[in-house]
Backbone as CSV, one residue per row, in Angstrom:
resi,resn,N_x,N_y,N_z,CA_x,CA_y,CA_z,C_x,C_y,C_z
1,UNK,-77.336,74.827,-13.608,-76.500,76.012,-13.447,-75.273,75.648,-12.622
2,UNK,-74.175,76.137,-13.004,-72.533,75.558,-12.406,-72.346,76.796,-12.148
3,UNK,-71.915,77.596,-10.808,-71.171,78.432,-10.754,-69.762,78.153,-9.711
4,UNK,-69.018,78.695,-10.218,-67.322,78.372,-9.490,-66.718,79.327,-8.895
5,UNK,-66.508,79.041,-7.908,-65.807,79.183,-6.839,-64.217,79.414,-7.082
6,UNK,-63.707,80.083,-7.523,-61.991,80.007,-7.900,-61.355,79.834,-6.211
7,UNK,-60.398,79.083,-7.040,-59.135,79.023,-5.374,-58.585,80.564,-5.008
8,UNK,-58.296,80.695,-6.517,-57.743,82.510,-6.207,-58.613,83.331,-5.706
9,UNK,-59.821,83.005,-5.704,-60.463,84.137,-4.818,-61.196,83.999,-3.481
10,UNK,-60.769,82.737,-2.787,-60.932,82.443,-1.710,-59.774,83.226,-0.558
11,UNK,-60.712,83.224,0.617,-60.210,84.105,2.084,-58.533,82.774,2.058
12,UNK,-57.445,83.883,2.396,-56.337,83.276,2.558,-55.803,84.025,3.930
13,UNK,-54.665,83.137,4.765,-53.842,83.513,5.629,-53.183,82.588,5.932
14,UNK,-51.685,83.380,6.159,-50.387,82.981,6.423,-50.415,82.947,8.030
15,UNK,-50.457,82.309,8.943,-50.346,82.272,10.484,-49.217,81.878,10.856
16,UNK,-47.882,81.525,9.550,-46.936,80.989,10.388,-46.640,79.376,10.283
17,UNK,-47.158,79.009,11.172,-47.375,77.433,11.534,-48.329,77.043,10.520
18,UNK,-49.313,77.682,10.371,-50.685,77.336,9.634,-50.813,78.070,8.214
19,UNK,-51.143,77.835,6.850,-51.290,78.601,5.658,-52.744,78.111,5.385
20,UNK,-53.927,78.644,5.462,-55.255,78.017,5.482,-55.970,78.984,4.205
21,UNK,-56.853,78.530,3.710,-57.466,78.946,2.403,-59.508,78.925,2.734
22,UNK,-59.881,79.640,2.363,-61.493,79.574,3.285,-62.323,79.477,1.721
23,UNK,-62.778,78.335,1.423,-64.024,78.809,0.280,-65.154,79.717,0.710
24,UNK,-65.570,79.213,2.252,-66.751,80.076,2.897,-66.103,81.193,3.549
25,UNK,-67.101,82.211,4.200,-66.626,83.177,5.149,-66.330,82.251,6.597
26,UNK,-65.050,82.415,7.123,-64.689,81.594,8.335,-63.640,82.282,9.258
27,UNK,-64.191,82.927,10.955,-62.853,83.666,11.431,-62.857,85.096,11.067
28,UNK,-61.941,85.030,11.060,-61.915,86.592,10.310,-61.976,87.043,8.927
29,UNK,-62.149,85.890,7.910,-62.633,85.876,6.636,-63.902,85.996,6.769
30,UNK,-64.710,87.535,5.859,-65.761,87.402,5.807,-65.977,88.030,4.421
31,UNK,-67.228,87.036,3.502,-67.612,87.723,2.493,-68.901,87.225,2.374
32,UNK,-69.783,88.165,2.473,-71.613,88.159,2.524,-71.968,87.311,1.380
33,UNK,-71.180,87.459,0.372,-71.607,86.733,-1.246,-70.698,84.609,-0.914
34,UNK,-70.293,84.311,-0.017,-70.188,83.045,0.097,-70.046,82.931,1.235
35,UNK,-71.481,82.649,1.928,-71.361,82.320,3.337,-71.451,80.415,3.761
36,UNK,-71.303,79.748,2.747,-71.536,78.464,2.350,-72.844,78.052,1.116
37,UNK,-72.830,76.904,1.010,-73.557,76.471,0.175,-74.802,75.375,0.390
38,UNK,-76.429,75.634,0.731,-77.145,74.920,1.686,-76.754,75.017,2.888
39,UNK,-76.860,73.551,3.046,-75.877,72.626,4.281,-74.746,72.488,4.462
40,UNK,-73.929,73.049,3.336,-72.717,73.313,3.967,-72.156,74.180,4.095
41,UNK,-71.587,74.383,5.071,-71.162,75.867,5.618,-69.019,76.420,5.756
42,UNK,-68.677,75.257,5.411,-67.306,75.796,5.651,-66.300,74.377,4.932
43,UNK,-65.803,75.033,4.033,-64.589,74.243,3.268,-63.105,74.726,3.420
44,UNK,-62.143,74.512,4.450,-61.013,75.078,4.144,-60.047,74.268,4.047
45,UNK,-58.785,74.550,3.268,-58.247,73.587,2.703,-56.983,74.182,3.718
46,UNK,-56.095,73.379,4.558,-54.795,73.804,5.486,-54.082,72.906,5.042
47,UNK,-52.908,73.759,5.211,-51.375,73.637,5.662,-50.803,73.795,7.090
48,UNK,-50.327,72.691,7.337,-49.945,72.914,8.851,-48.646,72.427,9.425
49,UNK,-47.977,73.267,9.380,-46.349,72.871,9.642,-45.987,71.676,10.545
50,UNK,-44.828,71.148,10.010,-44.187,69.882,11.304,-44.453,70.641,12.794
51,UNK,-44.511,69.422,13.406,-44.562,69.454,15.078,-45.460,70.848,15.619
52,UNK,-46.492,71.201,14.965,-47.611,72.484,15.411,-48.750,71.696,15.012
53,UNK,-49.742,72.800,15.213,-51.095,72.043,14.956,-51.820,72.971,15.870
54,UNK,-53.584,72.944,15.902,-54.571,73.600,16.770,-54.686,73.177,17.981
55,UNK,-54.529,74.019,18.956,-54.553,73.899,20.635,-55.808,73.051,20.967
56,UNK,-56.131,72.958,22.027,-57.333,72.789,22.489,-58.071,73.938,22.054
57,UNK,-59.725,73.458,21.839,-61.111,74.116,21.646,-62.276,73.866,21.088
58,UNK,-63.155,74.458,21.088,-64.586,73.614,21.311,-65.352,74.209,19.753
59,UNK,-66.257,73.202,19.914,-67.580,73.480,19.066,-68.523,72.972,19.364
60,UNK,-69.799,73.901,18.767,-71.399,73.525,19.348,-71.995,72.832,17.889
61,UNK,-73.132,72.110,17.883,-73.875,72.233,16.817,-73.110,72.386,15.098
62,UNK,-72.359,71.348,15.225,-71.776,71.065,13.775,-71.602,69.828,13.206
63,UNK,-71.538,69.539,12.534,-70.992,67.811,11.509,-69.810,68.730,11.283
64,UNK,-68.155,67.903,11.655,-67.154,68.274,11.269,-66.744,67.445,10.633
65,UNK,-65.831,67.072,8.959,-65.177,65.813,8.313,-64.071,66.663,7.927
66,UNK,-62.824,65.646,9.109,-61.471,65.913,8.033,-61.000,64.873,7.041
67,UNK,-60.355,65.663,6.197,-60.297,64.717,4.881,-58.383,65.231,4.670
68,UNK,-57.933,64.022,5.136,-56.074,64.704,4.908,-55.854,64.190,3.860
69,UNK,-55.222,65.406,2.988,-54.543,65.092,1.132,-52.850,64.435,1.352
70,UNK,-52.488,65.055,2.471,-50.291,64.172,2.415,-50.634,64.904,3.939
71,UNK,-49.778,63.446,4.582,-49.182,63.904,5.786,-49.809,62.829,6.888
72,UNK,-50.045,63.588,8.116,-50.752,62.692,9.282,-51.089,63.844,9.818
73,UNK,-52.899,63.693,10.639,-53.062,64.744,12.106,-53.596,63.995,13.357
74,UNK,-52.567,64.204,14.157,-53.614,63.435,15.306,-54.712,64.251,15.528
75,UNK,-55.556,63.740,16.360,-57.055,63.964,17.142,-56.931,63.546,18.143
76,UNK,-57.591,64.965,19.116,-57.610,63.852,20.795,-58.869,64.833,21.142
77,UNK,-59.957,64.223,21.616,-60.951,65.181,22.101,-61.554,64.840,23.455
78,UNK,-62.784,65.662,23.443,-62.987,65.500,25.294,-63.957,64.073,25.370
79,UNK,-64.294,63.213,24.451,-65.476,62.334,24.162,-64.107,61.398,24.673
80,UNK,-62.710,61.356,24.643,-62.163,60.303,25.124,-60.917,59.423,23.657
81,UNK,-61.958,60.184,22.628,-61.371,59.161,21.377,-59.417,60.358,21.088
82,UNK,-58.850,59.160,20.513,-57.372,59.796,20.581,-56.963,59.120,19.250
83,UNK,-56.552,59.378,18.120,-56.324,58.760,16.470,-56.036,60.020,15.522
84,UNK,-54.944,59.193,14.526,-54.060,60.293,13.745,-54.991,59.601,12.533
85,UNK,-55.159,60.354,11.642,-55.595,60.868,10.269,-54.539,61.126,9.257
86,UNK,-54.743,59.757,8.296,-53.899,60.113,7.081,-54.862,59.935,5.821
87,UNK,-54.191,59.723,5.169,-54.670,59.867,3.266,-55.846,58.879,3.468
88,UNK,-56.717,58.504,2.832,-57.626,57.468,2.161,-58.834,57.649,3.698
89,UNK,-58.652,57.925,5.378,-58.979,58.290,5.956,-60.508,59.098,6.063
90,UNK,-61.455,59.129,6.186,-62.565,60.183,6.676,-63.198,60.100,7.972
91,UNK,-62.917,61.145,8.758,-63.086,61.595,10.181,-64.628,62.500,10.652
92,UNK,-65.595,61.870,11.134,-66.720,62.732,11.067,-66.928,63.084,12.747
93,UNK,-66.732,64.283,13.196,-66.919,64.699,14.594,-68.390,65.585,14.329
94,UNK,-69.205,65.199,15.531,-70.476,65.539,15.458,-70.184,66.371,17.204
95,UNK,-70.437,67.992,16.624,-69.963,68.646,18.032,-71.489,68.758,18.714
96,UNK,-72.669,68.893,18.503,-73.749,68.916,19.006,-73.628,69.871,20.198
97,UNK,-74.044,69.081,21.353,-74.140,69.837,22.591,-72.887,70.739,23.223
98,UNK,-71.976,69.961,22.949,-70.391,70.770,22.710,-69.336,69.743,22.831
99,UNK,-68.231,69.800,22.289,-67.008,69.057,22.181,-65.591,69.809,22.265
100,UNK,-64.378,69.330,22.855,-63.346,70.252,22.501,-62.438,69.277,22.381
101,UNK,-61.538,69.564,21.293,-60.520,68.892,20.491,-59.323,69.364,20.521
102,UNK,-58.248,69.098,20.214,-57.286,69.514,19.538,-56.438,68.350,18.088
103,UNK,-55.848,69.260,17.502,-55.735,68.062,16.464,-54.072,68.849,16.241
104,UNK,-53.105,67.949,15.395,-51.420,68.236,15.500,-50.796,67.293,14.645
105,UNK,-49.942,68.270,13.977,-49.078,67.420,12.994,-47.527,67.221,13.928
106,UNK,-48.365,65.397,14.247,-47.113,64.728,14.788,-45.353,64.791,14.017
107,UNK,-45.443,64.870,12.447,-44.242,64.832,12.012,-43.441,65.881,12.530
108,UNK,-42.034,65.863,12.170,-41.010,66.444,12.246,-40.435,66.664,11.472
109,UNK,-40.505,66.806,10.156,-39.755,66.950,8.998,-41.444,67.639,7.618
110,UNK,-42.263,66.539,7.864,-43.157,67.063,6.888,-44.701,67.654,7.460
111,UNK,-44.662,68.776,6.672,-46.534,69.227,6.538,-47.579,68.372,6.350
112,UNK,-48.737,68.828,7.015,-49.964,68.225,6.206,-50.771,68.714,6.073
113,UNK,-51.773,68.304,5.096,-52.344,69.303,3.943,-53.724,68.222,3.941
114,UNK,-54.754,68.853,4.648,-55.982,68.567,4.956,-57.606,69.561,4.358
115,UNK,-58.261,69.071,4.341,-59.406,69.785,3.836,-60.451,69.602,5.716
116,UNK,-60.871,70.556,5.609,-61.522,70.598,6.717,-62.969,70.938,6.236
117,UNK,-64.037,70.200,6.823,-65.492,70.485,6.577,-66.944,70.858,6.964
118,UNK,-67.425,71.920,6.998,-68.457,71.594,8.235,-69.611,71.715,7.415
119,UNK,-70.465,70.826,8.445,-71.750,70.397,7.768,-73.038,71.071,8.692
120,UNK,-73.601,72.189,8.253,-74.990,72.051,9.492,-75.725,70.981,9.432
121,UNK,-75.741,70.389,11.061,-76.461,69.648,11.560,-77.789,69.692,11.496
122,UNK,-79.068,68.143,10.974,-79.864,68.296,10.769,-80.829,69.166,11.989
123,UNK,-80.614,69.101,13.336,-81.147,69.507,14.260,-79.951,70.337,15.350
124,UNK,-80.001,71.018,16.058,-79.140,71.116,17.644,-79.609,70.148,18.908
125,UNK,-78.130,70.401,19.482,-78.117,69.627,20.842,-77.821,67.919,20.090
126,UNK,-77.450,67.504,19.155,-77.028,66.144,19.445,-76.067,65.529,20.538
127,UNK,-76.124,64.644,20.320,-75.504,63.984,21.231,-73.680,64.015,20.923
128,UNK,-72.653,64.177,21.174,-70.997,64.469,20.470,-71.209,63.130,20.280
129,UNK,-70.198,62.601,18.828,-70.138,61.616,18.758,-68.966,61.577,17.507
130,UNK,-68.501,60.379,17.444,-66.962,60.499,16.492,-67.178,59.084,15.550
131,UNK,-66.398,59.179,14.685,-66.001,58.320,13.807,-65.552,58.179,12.669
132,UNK,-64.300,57.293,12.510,-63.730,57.165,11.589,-63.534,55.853,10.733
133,UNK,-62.962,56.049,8.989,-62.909,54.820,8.369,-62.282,55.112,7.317
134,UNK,-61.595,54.056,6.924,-60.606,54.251,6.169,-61.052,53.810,4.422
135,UNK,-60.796,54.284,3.615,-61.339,53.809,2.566,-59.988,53.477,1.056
136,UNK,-59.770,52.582,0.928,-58.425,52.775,-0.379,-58.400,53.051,-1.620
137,UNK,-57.323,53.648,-2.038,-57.459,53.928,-3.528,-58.090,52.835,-4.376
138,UNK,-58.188,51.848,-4.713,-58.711,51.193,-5.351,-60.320,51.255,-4.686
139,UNK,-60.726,51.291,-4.361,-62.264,52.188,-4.014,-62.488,52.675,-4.677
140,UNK,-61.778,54.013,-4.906,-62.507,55.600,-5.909,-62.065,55.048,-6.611
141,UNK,-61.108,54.605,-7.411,-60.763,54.693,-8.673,-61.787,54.622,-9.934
142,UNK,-61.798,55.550,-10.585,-62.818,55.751,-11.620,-64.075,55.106,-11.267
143,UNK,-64.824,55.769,-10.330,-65.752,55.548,-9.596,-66.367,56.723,-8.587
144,UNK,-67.361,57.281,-8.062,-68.025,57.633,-7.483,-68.312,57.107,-5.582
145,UNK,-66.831,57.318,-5.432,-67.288,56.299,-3.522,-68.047,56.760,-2.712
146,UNK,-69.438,56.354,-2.460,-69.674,57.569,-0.806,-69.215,56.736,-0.021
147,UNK,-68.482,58.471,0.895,-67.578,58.060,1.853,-68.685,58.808,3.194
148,UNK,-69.349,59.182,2.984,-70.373,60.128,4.160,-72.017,60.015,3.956
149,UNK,-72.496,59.689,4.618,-74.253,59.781,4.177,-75.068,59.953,5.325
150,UNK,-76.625,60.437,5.292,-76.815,60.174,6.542,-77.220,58.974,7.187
151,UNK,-77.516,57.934,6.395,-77.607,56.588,7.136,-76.008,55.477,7.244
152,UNK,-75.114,56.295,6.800,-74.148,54.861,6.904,-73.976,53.855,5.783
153,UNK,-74.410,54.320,4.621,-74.976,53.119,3.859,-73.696,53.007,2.789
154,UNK,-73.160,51.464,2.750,-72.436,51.572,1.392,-71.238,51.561,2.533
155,UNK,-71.127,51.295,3.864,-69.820,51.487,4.216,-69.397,52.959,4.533
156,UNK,-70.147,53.933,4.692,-70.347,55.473,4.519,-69.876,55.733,6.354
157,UNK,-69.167,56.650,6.649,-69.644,57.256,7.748,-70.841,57.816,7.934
158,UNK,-71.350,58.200,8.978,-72.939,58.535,9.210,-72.520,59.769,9.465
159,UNK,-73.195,61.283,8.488,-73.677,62.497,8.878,-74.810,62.742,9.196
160,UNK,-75.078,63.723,10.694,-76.641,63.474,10.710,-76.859,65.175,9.995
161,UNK,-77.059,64.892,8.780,-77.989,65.417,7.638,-78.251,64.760,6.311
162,UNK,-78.881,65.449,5.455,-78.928,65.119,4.478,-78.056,65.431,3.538
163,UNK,-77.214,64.493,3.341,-76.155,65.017,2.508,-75.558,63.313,2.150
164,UNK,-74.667,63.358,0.733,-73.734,62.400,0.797,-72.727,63.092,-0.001
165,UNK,-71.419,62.507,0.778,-70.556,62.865,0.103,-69.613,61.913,-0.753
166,UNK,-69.251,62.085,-2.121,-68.425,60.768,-2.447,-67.155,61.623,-2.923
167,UNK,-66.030,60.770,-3.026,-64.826,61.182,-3.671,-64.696,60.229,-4.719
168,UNK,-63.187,60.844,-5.273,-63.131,59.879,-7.051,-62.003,60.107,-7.011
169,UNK,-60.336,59.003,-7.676,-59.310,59.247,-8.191,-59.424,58.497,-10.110
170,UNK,-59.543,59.866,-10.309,-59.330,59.360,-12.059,-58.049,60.122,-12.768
171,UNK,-58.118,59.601,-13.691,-56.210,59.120,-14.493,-57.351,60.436,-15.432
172,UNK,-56.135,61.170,-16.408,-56.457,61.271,-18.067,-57.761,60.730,-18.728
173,UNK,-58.685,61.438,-18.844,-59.509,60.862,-19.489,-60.683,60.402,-19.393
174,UNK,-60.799,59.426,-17.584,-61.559,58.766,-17.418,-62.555,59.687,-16.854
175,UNK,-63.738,59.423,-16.662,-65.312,59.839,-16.788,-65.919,59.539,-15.389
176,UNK,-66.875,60.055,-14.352,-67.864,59.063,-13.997,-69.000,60.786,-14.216
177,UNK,-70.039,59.783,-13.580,-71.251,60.477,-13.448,-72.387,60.264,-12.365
178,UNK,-72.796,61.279,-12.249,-74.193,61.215,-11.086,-75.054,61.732,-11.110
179,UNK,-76.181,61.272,-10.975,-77.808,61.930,-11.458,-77.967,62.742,-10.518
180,UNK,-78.922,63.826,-10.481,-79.415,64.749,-9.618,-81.154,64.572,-9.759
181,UNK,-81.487,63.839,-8.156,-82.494,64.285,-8.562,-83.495,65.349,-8.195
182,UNK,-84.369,65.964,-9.169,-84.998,67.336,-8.910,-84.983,67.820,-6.988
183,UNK,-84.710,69.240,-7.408,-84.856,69.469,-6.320,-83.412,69.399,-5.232
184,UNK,-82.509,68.692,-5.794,-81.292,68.035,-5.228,-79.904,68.682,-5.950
185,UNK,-79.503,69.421,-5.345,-77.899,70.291,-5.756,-76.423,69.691,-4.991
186,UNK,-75.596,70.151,-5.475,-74.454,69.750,-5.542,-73.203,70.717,-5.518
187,UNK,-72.474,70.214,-4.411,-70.969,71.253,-4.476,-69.769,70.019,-5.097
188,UNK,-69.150,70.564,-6.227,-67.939,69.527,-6.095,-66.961,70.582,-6.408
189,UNK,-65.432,70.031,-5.385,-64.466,70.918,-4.879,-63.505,69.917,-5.781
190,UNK,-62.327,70.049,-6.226,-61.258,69.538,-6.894,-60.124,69.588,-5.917
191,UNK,-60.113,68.504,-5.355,-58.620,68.475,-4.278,-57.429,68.449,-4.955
192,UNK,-57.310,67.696,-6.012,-56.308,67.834,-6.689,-56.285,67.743,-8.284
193,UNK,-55.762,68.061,-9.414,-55.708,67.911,-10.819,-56.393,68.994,-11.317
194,UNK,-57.543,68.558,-12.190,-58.214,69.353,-13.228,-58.876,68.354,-14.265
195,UNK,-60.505,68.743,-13.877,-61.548,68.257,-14.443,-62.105,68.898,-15.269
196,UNK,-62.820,68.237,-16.505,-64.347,69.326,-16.316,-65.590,68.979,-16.132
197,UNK,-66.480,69.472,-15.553,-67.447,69.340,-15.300,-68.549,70.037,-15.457
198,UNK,-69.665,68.862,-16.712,-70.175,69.095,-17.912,-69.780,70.070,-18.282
199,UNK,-68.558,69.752,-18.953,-67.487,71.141,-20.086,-67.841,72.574,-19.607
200,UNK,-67.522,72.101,-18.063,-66.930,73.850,-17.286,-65.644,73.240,-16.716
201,UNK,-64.527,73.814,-17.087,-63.144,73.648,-16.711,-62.614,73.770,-15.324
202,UNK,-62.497,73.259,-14.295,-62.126,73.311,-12.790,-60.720,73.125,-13.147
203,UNK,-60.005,73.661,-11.801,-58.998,73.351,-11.741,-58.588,73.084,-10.327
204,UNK,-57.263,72.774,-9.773,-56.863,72.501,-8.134,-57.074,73.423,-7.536
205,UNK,-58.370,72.984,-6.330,-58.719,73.876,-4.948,-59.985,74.621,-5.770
206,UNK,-60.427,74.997,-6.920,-61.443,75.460,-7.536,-63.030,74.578,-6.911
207,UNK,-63.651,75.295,-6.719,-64.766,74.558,-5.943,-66.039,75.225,-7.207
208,UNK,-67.218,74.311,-6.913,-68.195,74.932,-7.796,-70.013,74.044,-7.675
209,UNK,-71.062,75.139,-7.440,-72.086,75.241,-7.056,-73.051,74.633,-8.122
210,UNK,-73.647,73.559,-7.753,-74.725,73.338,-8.845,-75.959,73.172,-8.278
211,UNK,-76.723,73.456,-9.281,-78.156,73.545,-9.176,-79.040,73.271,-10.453
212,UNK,-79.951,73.059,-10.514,-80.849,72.909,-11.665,-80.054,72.364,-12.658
213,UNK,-79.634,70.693,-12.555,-78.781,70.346,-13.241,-79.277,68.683,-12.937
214,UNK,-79.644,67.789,-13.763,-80.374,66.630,-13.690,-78.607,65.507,-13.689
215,UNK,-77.897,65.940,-13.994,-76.299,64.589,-14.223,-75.305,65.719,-14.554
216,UNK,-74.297,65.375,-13.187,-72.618,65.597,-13.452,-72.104,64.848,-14.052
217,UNK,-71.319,65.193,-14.875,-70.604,64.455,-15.756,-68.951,64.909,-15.347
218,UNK,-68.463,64.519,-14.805,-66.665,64.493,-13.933,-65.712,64.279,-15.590
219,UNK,-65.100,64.501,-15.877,-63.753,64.147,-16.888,-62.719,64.555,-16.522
220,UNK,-61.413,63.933,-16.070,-60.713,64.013,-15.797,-59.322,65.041,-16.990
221,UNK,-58.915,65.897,-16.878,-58.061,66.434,-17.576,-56.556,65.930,-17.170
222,UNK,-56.745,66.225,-15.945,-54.913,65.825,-15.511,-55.352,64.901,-14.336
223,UNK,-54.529,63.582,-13.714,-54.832,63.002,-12.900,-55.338,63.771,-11.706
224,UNK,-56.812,63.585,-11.058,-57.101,64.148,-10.292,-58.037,63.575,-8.731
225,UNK,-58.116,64.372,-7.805,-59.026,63.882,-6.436,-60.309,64.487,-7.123
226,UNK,-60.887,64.389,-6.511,-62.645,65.030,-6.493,-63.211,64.778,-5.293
227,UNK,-63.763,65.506,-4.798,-65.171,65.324,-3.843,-66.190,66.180,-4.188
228,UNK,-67.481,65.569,-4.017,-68.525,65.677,-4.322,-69.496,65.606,-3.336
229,UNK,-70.333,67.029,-3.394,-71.347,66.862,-2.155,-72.610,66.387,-3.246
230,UNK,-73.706,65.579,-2.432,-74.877,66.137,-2.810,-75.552,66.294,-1.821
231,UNK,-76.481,66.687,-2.428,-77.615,67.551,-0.848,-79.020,67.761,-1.125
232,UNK,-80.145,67.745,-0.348,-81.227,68.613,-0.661,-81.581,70.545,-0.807
């Protein structure tokens, strides 16, 4: 079963500095019918003007991954770690017991345009902990990369849950695929282009829920990003 998530009908706001888009209920976006999906609890896709960005502030008990589509964001948090985030990039902040951050688009001329992620944590009270790694286009390319897992494996950042996440850049045409096994569902979000998946039509920022579904089958329509959760 595939059900989708349209971009158009996701929580939106204009803040100004910030233009942010909510697949889940997040803030002052609330809708009882998508409060996340499993283990994951919050997908929003931002815009964040030159020289602004989020102040200082905290979180308890989360797996956070930013994933930046164009641009740069720094990071500076209270664990000590200080690093800007660009393209090919995945950033996993584990807020556990509590953490406070701020993150800022250093440019002066251009935006950046990030996907933000949160993951419930397999347990509370971890320990805060950070890390990042860079991964290149020739990686995904017509391919399936995990870029997140919970052991690290494959070169993966470590989420502590059960989850992996992979991304994909495919051209016109090209294909991949991934088994599901029983029992095991799947969110895949379209960062950029237009896929289909097993001949349900996605399009950019369109997100969509699977379940009871043994192999995704990805096809690329117009050159596109992909990410792909899977999960228990």
């Amino acid at each position: 079963m595939i059900t989708i998530r349209p971009a158009a009908e996701r929580g939106y706001f204009n803040h100004g500095w910030l233009q942010t888009y909510h697949t889940f209920s997040f803030g002052d976006y609330h809708d009882p019918h998508h409060m996340g999906f499993r283990v994951l609890r919050v997908i929003n896709e931002d815009y964040v003007q030159s020289g602004t960005g989020f102040p200082t502030h905290g979180h308890r008990d989360m797996e956070i991954i930013t994933y930046v589509l164009e641009g740069a964001l720094e990071h500076k948090d209270s664990m000590g770690n200080g690093s800007t985030i660009r393209p090919g990039d995945v950033q996993r902040m584990t807020a556990g017991m509590g953490v406070t951050h701020s993150e800022a688009n250093p440019s002066k001329k251009e935006d950046v345009h990030l996907l933000q992620i949160w993951i419930l944590p397999e347990r509370k009270g971890l320990a805060p902990s950070y890390e990042q790694k860079h991964f290149e286009e020739n990686e995904k390319r017509h391919v399936l990369k995990l870029v997140a897992s919970r052991n690290g494996q494959d070169g993966s950042i470590t989420v502590h849950q059960d989850i992996n996440l992979y991304t994909t850049l495919l051209q016109p045409q090209e294909s991949v695929s991934l088994d599901l096994s029983p029992n095991r569902h799947a969110w895949v979000q379209v960062a950029r282009g237009e896929i289909l998946l097993n001949k349900t039509l996605l399009h950019t920022s369109d997100g969509a829920a699977v379940s009871d579904e043994s192999r995704l089958t990805l096809v690329a329509k117009k050159t596109s990003e992909v990410l792909v959760f899977e999960m228990g």
